[in-house]
C-alpha positions in Angstrom: -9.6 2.6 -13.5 -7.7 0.0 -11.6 -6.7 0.7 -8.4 -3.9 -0.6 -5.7 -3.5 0.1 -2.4 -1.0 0.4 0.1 -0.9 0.4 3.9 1.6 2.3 5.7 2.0 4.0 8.9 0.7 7.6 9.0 4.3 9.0 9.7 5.6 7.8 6.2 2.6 9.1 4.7 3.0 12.7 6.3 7.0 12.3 5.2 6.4 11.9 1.3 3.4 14.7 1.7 6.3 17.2 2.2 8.2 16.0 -1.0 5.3 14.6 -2.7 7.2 11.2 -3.4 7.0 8.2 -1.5 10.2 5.9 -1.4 8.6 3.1 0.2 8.8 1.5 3.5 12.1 0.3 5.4 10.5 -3.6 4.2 9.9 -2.2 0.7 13.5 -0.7 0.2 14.8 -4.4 1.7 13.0 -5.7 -1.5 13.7 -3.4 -4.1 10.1 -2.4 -4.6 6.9 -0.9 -3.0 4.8 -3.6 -2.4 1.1 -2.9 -2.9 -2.4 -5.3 -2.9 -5.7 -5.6 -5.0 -8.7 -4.8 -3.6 -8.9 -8.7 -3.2 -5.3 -9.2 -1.6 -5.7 -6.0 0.9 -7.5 -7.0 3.7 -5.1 -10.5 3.8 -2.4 -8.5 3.4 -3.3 -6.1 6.6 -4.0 -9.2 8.5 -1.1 -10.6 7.7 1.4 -7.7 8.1 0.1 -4.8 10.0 -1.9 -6.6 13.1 -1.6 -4.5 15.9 -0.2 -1.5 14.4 -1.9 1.8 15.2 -2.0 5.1 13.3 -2.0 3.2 9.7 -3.5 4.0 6.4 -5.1 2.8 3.2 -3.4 4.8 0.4 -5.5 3.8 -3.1 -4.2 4.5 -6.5 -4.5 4.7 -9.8 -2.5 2.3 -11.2 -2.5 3.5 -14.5 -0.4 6.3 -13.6 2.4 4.0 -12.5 3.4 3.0 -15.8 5.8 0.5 -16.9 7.6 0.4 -13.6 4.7 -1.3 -12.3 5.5 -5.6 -12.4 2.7 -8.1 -11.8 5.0 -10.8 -9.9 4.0 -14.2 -7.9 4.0 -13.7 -4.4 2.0 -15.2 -1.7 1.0 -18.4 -2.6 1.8 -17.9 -6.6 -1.0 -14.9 -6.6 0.6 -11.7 -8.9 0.7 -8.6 -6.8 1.7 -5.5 -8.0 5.0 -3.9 -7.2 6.5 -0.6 -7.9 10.2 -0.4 -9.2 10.7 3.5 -7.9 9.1 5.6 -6.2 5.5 6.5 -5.7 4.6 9.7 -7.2 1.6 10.7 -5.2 0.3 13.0 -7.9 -0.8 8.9 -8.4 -2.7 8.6 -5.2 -6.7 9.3 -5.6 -7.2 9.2 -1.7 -5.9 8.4 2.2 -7.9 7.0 4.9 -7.8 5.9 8.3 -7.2 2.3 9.3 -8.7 1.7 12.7 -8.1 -1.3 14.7 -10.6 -3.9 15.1 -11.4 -6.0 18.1 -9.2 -8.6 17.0 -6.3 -6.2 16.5 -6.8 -6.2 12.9 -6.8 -3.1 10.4 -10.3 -2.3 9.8 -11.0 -2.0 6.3 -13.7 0.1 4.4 -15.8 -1.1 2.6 -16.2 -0.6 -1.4 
C-alpha cells in the first residue's frame, strides 16, 4: 500500500470529522489542490511549512483510494509530490497522530 501524508492543524481535522470530507487547507484551496508528501518529503515538508505551529497532525493515507484525481507533479526542487484534485474522502485515511514540537520548534515526526 502506498501511503501519503498530510499535516494540518487539529481544528481542520476535527471540521472534516463532522462531514467526513476534507476540502483542504486555506493554502491548498489557493492552489487548487491538497498538497500531500511521501514518507521521504514529510519531515522537509514540516520543517519547511509548519515550524512553530502547535496542535498539528500527521494524517496518513492510502493512496490507492484517491484514484485518478491523484497527480504526481514537480514541486520543490523538481521532486513529484502528490496532489489531490478534490476533496479528501477520509473513508481514505488509515490513521491521525499527534505532531509534538521539538526543541527546535520543529514537528516531531514518528518514526516508521
Amino acid at each position: 500500500m502506498a501511503v501519503i501524508f498530510k499535516i494540518m492543524p487539529a481544528a481542520l481535522w476535527r471540521a472534516a470529522e463532522s462531514t467526513g470530507v476534507f476540502h483542504g487547507s486555506e493554502h491548498d484551496s489557493r492552489d487548487g489542490f491538497i498538497h500531500f508528501s511521501t514518507a521521504a518529503q514529510v519531515a522537509e515538508t514540516a520543517a519547511k511549512h509548519f515550524a512553530g505551529q502547535r496542535d498539528l497532525l500527521l494524517v496518513h493515507v492510502d493512496a490507492a483510494k484517491l484514484g485518478d484525481r491523484l497527480k504526481w507533479e514537480p514541486s520543490r526542487d523538481g521532486a513529484l509530490f502528490p496532489h489531490l484534485y478534490g476533496p479528501l474522502d477520509l473513508s481514505a485515511v488509515i490513521r491521525c497522530e499527534a505532531l509534538p514540537l521539538g526543541p527546535d520548534g520543529v514537528p516531531l515526526l514518528p518514526l516508521p
